[in-house]
Structures are given as structure tokens and as C-alpha cells.
N, C-alpha and C positions, 0 to 999 in steps of 0.2 A: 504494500500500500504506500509506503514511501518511494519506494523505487518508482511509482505513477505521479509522484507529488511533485519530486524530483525533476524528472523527466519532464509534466508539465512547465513548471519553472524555463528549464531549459529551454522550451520550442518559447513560452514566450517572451524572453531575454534574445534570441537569436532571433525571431520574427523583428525587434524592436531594432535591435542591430541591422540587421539587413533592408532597413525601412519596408518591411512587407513583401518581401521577394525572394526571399529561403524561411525555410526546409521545402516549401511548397510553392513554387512560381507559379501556378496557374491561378489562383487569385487576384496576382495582382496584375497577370498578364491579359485574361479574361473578365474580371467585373473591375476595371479601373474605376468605372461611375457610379455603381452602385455600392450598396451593405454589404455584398459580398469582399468588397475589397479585406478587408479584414476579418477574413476565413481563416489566417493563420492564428492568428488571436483566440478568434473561437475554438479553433481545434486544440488549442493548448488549456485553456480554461478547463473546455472537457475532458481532457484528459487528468488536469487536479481536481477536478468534482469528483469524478469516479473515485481515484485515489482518498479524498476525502471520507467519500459516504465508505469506504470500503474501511476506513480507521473505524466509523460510528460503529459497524455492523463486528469490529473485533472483539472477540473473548477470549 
């Protein structure tokens, strides 16, 4: 579960870095104009959500 929190983190420190155009170019290559533009954002978010709700669910 931390290894997903982590890893979260990571894509969105490197999306931030690359202004929007790694890990995932098509983002920013394909919805320059729209919400999607910051598709990497959202995939790294989701990726510490899960890791989060996955700490809530530990015993």
C-alpha cells in the first residue's frame, strides 16, 4: 500500500516536472484544450487513492 502511495507521488512530481508530457505524452499531445490535459495528474492521484483506501482496509 505504500509502495502505491509512493509510486503515486512519483508520477505526480514527474508529470509536474515535465510540465504535463511524461510518463504519459498522449495527454498532452491529444487534449491540449480541454480537462483532459491533465490526465497525468489524475492518473497519479488515483493511483495514491487506491494506495490510501488500501492502508484504511489494513489489519
Amino acid at each position: 500500500m505504500v509502495t502505491l502511495l509512493v509510486i503515486g507521488l512519483l508520477w505526480v512530481v514527474t508529470t509536474y516536472l515535465f510540465e504535463g508530457r511524461y510518463p504519459l505524452p498522449y495527454f498532452a499531445e491529444h487534449h491540449a484544450t480541454d480537462w483532459l490535459f491533465n490526465g497525468n495528474l489524475y492518473i497519479g492521484f488515483l493511483i495514491m487513492m487506491s494506495g490510501f483506501l488500501g492502508l484504511l482496509r489494513w489489519k
